[in-house]
PDB file as gemmi writes it, atoms N, CA and C in Angstrom:
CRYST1    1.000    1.000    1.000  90.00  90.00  90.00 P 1                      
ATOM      1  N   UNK A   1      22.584  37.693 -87.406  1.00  0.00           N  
ATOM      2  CA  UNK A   1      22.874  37.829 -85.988  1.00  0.00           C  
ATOM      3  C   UNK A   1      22.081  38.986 -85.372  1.00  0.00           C  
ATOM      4  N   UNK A   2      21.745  39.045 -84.469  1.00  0.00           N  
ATOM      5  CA  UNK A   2      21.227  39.559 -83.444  1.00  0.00           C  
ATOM      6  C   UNK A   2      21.688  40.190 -82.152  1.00  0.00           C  
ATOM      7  N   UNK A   3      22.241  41.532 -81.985  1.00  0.00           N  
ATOM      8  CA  UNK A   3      22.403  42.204 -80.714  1.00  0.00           C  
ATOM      9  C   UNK A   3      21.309  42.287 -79.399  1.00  0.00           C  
ATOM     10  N   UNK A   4      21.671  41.472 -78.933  1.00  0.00           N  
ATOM     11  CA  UNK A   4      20.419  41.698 -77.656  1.00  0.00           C  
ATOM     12  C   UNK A   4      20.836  42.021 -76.001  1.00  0.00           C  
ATOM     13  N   UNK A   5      20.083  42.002 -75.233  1.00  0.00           N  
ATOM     14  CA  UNK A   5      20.551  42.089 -74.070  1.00  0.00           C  
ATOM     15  C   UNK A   5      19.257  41.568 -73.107  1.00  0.00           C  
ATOM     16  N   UNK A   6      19.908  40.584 -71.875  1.00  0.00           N  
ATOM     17  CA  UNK A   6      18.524  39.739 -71.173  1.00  0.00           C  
ATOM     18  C   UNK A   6      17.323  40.627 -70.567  1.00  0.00           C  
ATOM     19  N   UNK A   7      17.208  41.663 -70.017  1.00  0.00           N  
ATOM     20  CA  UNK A   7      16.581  42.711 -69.896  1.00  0.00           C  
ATOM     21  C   UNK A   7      15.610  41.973 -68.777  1.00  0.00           C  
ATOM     22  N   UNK A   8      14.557  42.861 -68.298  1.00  0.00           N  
ATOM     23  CA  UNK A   8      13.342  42.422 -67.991  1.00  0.00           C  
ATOM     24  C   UNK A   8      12.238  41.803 -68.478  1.00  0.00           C  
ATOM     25  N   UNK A   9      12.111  42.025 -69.590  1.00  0.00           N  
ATOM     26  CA  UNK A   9      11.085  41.311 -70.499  1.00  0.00           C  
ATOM     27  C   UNK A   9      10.922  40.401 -70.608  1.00  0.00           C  
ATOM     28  N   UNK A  10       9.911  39.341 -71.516  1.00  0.00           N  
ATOM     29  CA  UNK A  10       9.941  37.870 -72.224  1.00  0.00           C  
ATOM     30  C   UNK A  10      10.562  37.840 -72.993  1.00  0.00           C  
ATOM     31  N   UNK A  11      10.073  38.786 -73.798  1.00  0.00           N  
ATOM     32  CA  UNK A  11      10.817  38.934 -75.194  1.00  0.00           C  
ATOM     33  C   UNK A  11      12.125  39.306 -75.241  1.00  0.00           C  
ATOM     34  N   UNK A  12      13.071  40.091 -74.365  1.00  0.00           N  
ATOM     35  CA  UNK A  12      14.360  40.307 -74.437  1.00  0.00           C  
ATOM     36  C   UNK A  12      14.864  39.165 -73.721  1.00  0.00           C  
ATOM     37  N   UNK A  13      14.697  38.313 -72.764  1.00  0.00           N  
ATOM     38  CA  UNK A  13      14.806  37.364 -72.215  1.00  0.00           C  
ATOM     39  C   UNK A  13      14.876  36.326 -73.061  1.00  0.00           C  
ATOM     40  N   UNK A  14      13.771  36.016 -74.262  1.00  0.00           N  
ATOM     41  CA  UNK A  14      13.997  35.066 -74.950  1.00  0.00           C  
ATOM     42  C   UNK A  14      15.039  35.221 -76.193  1.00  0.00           C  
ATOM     43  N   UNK A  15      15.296  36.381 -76.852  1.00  0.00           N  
ATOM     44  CA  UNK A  15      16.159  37.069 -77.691  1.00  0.00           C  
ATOM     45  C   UNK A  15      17.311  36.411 -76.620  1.00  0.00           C  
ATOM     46  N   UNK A  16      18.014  37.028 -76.069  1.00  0.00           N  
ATOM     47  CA  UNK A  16      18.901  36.386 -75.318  1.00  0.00           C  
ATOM     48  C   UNK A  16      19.227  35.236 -75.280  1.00  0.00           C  
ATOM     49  N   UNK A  17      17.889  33.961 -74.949  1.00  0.00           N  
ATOM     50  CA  UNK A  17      17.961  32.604 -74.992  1.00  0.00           C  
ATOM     51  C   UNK A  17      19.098  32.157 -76.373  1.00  0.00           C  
ATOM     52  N   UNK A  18      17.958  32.724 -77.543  1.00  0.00           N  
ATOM     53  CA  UNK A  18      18.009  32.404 -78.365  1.00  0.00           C  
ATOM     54  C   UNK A  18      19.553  32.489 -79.301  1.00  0.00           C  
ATOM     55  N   UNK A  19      19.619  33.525 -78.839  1.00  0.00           N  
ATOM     56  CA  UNK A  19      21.346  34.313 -79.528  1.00  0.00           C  
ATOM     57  C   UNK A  19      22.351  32.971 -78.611  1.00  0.00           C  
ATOM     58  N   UNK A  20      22.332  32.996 -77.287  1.00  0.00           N  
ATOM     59  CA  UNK A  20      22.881  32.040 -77.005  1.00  0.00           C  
ATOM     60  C   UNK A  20      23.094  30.324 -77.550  1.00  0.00           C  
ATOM     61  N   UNK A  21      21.760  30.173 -77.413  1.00  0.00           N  
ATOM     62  CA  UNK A  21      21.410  28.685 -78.013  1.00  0.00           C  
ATOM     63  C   UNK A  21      22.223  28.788 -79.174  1.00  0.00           C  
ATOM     64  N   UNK A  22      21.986  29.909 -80.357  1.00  0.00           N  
ATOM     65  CA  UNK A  22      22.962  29.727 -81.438  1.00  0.00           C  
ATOM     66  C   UNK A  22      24.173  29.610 -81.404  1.00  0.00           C  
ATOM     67  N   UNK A  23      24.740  30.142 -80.229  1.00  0.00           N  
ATOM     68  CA  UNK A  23      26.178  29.751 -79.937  1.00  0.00           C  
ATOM     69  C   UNK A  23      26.823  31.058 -80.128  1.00  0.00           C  
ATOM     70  N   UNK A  24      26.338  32.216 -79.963  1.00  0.00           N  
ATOM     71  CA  UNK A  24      26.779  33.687 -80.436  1.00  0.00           C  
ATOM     72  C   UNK A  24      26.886  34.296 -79.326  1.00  0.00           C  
ATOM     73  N   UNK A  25      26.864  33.888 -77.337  1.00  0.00           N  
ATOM     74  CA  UNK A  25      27.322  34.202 -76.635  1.00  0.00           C  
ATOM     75  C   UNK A  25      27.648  35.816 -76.884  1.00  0.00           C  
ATOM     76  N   UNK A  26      28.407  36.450 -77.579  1.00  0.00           N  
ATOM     77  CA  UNK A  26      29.175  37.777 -77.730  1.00  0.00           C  
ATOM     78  C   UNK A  26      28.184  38.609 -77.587  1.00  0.00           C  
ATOM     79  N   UNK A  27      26.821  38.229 -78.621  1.00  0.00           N  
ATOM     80  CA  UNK A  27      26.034  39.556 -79.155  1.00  0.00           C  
ATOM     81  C   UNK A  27      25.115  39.880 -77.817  1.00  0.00           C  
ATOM     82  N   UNK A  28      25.330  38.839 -76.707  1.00  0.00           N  
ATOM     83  CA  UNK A  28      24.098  39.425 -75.554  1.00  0.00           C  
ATOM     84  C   UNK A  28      25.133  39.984 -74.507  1.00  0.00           C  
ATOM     85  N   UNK A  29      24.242  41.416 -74.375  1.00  0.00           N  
ATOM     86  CA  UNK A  29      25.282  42.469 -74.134  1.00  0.00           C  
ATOM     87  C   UNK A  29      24.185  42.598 -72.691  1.00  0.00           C  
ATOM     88  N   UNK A  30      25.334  42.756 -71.382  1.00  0.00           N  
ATOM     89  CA  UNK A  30      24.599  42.764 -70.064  1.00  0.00           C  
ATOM     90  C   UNK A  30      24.501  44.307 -69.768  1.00  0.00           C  
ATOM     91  N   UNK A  31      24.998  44.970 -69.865  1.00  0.00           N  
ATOM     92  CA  UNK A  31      24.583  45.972 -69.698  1.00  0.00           C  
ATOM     93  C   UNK A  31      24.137  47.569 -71.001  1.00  0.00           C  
ATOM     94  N   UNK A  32      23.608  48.313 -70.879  1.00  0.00           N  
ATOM     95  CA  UNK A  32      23.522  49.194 -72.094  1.00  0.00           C  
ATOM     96  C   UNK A  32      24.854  50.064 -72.428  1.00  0.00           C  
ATOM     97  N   UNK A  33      25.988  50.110 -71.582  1.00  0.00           N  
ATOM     98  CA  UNK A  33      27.564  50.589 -72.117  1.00  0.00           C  
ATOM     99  C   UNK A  33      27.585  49.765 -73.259  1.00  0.00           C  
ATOM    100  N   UNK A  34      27.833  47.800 -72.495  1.00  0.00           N  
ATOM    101  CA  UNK A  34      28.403  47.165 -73.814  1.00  0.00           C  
ATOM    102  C   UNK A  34      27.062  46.919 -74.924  1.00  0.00           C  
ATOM    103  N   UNK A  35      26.200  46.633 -74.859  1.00  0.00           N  
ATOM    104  CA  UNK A  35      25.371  46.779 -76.122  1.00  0.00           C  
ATOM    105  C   UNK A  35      25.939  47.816 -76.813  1.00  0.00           C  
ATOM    106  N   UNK A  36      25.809  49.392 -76.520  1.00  0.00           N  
ATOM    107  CA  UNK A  36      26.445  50.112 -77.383  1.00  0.00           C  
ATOM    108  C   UNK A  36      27.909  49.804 -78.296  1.00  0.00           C  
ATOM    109  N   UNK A  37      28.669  49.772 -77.480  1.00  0.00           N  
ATOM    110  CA  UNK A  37      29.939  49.196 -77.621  1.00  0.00           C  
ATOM    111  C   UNK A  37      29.751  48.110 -78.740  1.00  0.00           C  
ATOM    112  N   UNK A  38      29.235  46.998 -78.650  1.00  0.00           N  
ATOM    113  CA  UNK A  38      28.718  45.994 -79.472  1.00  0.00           C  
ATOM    114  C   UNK A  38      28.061  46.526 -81.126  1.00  0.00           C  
ATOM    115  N   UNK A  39      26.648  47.282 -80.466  1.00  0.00           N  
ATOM    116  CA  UNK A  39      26.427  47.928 -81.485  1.00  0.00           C  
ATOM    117  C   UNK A  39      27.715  48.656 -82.460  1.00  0.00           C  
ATOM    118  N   UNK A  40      28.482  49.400 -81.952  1.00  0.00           N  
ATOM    119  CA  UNK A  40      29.132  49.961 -83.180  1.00  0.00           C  
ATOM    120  C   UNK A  40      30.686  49.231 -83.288  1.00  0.00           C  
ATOM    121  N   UNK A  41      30.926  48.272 -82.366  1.00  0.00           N  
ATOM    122  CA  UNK A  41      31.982  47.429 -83.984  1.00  0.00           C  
ATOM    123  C   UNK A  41      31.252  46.597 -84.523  1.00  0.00           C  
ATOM    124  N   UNK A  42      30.086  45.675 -84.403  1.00  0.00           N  
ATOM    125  CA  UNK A  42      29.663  45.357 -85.779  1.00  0.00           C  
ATOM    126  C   UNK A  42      29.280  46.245 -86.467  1.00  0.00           C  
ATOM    127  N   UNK A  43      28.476  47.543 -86.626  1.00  0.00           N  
ATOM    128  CA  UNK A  43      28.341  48.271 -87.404  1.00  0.00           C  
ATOM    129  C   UNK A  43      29.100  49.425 -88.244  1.00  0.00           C  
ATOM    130  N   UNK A  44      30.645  49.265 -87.300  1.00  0.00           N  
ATOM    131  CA  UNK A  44      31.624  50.334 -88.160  1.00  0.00           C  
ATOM    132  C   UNK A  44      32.792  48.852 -88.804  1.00  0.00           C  
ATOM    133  N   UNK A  45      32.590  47.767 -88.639  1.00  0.00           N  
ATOM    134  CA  UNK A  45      33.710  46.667 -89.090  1.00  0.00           C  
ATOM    135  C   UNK A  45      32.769  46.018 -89.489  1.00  0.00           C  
ATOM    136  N   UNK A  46      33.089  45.779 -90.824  1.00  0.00           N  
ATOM    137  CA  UNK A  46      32.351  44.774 -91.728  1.00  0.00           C  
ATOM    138  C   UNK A  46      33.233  43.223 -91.403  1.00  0.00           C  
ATOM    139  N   UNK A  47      34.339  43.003 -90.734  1.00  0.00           N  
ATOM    140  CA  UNK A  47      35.300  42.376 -90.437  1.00  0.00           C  
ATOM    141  C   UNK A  47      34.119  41.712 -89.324  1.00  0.00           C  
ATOM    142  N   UNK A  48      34.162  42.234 -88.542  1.00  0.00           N  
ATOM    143  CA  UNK A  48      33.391  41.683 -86.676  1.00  0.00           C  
ATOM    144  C   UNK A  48      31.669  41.168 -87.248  1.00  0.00           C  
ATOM    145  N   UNK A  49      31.016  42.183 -87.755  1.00  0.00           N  
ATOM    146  CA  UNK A  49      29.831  41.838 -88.761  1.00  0.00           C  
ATOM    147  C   UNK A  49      30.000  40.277 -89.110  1.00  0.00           C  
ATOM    148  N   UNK A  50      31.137  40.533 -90.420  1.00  0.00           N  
ATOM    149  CA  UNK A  50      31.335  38.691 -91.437  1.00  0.00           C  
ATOM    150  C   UNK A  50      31.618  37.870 -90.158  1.00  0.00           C  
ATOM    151  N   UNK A  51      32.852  37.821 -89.238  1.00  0.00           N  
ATOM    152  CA  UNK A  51      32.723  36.612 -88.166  1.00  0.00           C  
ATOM    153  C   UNK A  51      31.708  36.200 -87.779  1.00  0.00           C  
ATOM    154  N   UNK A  52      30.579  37.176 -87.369  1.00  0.00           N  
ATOM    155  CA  UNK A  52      29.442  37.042 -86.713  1.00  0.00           C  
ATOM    156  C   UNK A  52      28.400  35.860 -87.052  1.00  0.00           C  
ATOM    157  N   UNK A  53      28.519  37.094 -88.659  1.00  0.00           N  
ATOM    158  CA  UNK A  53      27.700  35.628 -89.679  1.00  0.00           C  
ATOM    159  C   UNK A  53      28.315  34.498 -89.951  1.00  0.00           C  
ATOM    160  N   UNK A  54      29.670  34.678 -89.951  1.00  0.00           N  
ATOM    161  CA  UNK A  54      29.722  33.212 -90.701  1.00  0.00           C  
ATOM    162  C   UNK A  54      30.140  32.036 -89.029  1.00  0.00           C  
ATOM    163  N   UNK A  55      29.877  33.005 -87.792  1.00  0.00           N  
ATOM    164  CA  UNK A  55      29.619  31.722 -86.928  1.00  0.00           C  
ATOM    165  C   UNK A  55      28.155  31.255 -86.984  1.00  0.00           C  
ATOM    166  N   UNK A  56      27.474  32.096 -87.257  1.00  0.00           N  
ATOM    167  CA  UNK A  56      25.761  32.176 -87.307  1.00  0.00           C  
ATOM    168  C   UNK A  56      25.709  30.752 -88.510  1.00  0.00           C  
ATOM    169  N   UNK A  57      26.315  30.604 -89.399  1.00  0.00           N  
ATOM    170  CA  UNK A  57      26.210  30.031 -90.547  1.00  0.00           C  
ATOM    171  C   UNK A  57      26.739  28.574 -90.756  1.00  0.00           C  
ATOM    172  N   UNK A  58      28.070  28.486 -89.865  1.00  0.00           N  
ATOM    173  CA  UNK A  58      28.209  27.564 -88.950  1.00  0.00           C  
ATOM    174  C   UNK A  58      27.991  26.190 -87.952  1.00  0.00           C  
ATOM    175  N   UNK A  59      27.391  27.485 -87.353  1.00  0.00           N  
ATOM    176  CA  UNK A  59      26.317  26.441 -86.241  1.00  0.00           C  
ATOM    177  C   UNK A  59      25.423  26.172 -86.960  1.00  0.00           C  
ATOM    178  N   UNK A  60      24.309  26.705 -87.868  1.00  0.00           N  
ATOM    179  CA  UNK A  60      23.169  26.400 -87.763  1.00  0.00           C  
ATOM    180  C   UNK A  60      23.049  24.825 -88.074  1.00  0.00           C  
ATOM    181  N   UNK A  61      23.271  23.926 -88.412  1.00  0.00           N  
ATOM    182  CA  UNK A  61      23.423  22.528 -88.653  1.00  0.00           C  
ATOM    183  C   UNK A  61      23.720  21.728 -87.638  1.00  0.00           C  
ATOM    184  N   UNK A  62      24.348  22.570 -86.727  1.00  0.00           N  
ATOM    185  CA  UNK A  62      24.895  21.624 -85.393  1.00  0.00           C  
ATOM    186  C   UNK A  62      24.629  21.891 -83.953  1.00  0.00           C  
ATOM    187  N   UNK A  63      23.634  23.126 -83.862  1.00  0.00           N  
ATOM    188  CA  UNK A  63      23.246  23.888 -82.612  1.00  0.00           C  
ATOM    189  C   UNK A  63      21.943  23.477 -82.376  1.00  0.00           C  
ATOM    190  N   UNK A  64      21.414  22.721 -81.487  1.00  0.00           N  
ATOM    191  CA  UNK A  64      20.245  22.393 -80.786  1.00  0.00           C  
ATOM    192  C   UNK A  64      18.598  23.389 -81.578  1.00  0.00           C  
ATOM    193  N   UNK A  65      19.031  24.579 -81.388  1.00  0.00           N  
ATOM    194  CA  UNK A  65      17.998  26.085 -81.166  1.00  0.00           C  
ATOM    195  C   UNK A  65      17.569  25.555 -82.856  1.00  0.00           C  
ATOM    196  N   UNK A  66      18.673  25.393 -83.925  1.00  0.00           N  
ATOM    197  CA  UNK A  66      18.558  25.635 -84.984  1.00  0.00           C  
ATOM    198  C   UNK A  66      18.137  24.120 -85.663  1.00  0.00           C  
ATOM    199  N   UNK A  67      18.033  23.315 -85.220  1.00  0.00           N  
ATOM    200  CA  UNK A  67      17.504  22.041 -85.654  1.00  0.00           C  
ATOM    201  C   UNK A  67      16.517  21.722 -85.643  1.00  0.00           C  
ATOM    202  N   UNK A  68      15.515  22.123 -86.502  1.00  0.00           N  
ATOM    203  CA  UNK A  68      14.206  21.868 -86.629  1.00  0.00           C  
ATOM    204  C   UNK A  68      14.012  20.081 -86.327  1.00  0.00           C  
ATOM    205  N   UNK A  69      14.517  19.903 -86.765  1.00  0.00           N  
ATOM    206  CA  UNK A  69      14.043  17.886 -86.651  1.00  0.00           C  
ATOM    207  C   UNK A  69      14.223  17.897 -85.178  1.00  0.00           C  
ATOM    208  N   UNK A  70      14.982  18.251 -84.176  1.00  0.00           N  
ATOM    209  CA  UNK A  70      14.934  17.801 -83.045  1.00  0.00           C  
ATOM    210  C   UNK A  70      13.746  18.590 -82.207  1.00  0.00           C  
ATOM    211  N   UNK A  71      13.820  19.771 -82.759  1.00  0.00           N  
ATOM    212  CA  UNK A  71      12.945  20.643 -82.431  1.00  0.00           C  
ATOM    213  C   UNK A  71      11.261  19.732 -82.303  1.00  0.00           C  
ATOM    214  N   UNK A  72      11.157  19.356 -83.646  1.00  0.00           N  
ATOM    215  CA  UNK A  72       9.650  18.435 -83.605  1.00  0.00           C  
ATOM    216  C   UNK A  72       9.402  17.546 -82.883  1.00  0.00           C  
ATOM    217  N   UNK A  73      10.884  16.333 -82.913  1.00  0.00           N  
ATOM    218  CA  UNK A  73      10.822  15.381 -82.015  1.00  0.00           C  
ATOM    219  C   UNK A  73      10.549  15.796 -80.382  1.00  0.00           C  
ATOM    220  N   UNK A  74      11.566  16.426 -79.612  1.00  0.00           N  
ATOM    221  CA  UNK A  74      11.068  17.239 -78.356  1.00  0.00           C  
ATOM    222  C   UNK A  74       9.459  17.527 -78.271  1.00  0.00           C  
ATOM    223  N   UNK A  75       8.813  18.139 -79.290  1.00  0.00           N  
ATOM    224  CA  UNK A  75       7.865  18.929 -78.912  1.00  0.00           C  
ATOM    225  C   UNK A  75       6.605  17.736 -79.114  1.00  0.00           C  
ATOM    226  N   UNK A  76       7.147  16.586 -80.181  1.00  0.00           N  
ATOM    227  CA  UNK A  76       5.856  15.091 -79.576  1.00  0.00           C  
ATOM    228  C   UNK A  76       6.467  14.824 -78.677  1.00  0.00           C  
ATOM    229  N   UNK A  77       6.989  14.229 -77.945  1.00  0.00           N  
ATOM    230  CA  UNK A  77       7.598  14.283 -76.542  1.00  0.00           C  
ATOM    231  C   UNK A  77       6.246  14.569 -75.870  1.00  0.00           C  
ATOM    232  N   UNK A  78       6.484  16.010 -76.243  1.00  0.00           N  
ATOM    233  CA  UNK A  78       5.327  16.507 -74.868  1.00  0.00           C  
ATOM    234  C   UNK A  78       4.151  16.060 -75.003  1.00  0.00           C  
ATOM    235  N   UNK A  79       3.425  16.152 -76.674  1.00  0.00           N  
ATOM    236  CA  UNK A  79       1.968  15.956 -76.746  1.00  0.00           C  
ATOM    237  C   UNK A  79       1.840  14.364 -76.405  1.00  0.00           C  
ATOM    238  N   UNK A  80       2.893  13.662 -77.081  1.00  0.00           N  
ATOM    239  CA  UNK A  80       2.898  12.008 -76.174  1.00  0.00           C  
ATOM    240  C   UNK A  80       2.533  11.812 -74.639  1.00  0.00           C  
ATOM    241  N   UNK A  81       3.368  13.026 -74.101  1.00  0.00           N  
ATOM    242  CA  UNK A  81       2.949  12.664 -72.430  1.00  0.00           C  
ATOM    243  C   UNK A  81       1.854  13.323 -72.383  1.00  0.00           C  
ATOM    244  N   UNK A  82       1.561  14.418 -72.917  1.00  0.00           N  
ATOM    245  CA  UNK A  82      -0.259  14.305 -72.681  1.00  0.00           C  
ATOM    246  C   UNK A  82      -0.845  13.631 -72.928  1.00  0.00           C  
ATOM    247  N   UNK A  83      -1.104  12.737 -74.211  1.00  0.00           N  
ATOM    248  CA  UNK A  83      -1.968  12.431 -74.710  1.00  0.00           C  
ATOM    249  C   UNK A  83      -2.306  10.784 -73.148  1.00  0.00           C  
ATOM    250  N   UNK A  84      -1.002  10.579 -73.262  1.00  0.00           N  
ATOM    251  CA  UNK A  84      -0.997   9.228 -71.926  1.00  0.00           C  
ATOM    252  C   UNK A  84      -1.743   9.438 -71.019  1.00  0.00           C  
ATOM    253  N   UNK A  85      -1.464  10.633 -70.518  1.00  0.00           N  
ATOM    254  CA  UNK A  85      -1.702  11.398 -69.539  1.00  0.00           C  
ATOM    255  C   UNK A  85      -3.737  11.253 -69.470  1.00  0.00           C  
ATOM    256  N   UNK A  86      -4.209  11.815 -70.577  1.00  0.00           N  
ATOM    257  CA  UNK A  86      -6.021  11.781 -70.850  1.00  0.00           C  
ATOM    258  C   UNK A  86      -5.853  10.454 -70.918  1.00  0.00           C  
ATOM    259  N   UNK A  87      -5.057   9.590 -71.678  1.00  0.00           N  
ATOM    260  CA  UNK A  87      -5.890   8.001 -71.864  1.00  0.00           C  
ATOM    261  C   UNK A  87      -6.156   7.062 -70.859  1.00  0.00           C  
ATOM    262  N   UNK A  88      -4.973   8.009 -69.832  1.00  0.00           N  
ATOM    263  CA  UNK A  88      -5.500   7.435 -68.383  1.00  0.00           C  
ATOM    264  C   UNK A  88      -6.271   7.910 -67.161  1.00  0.00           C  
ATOM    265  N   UNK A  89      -7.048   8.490 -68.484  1.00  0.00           N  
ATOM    266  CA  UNK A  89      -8.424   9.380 -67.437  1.00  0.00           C  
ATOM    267  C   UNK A  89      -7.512  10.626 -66.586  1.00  0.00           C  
ATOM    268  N   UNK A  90      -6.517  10.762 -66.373  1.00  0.00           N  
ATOM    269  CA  UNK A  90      -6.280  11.466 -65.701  1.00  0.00           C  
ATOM    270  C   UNK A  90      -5.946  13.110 -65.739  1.00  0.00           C  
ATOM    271  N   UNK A  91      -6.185  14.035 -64.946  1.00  0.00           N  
ATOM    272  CA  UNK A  91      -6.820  15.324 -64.898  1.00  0.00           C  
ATOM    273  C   UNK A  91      -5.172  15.922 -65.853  1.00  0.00           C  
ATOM    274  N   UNK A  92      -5.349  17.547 -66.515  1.00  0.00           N  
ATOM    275  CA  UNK A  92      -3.983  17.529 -66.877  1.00  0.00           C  
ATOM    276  C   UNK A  92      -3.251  17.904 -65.720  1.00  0.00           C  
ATOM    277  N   UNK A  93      -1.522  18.382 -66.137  1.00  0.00           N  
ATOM    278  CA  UNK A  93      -1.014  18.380 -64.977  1.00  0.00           C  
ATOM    279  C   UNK A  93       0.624  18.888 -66.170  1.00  0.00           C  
ATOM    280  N   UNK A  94       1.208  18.930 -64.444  1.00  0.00           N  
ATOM    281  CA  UNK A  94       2.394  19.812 -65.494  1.00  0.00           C  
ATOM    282  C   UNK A  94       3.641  18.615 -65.521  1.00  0.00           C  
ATOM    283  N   UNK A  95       4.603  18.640 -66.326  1.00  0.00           N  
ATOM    284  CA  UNK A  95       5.886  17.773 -66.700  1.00  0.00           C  
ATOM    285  C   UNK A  95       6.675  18.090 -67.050  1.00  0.00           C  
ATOM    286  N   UNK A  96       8.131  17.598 -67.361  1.00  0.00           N  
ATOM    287  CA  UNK A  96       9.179  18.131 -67.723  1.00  0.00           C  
ATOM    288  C   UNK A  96       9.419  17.089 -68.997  1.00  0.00           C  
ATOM    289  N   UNK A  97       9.848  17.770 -70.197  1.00  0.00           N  
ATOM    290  CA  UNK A  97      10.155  17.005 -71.079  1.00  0.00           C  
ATOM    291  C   UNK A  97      11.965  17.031 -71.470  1.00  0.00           C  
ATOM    292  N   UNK A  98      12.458  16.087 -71.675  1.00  0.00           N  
ATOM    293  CA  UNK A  98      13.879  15.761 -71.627  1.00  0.00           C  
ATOM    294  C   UNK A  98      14.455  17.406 -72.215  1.00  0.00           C  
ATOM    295  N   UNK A  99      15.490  18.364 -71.707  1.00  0.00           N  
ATOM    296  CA  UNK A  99      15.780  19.429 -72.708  1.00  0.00           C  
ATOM    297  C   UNK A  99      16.909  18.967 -73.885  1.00  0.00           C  
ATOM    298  N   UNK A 100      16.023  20.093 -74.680  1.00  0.00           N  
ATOM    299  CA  UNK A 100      16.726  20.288 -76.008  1.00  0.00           C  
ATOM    300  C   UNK A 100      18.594  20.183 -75.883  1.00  0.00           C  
ATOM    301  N   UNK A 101      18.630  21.325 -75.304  1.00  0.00           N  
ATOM    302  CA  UNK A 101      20.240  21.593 -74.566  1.00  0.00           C  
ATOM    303  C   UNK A 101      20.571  21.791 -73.475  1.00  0.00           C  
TER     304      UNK A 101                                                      
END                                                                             
């Protein structure tokens, strides 16, 4: 698991995504009080820690983020609509592909 918070960034932005997608909601902390806060009961309770993981452990089989097979399928999706996209001569261009979640 992962403590994050959505921040300004890409990268904290996507950390965020991501903690969510897993279904761990708790660990993205909106402001820097509760991150702290966050930070130290998982790190003084090995109790809040084990829940953490074993929701982390959980989901991973049944959460969108963590399913590689759907993950691949989605992502030909896209190169499919490109590839249509050149075979009909036509210039590229942008699309939406069905979401994951």
């Amino acid at each position: 698991p992962v403590l994050t918070s959505p921040g300004e960034s890409f990268a904290s932005a996507e950390a965020a995504g991501a903690v969510k997608a897993a279904g761990l909601n708790s660990l993205v902390a909106e402001t820097l009080e509760e991150y702290e806060r966050l930070a130290k009961d998982a790190g003084s309770d090995p109790a809040v820690l084990g829940a953490l993981k074993s929701r982390l452990a959980s989901n991973r089989w049944t959460w969108p983020l963590l399913d590689a097979g759907q993950y691949i399928r989605h992502l030909e999706c896209a190169y499919e609509t490109m590839c249509a996209t050149s075979r009909r001569g036509e210039a590229p261009q942008s699309f939406d592909v069905k979401p994951l979640f």
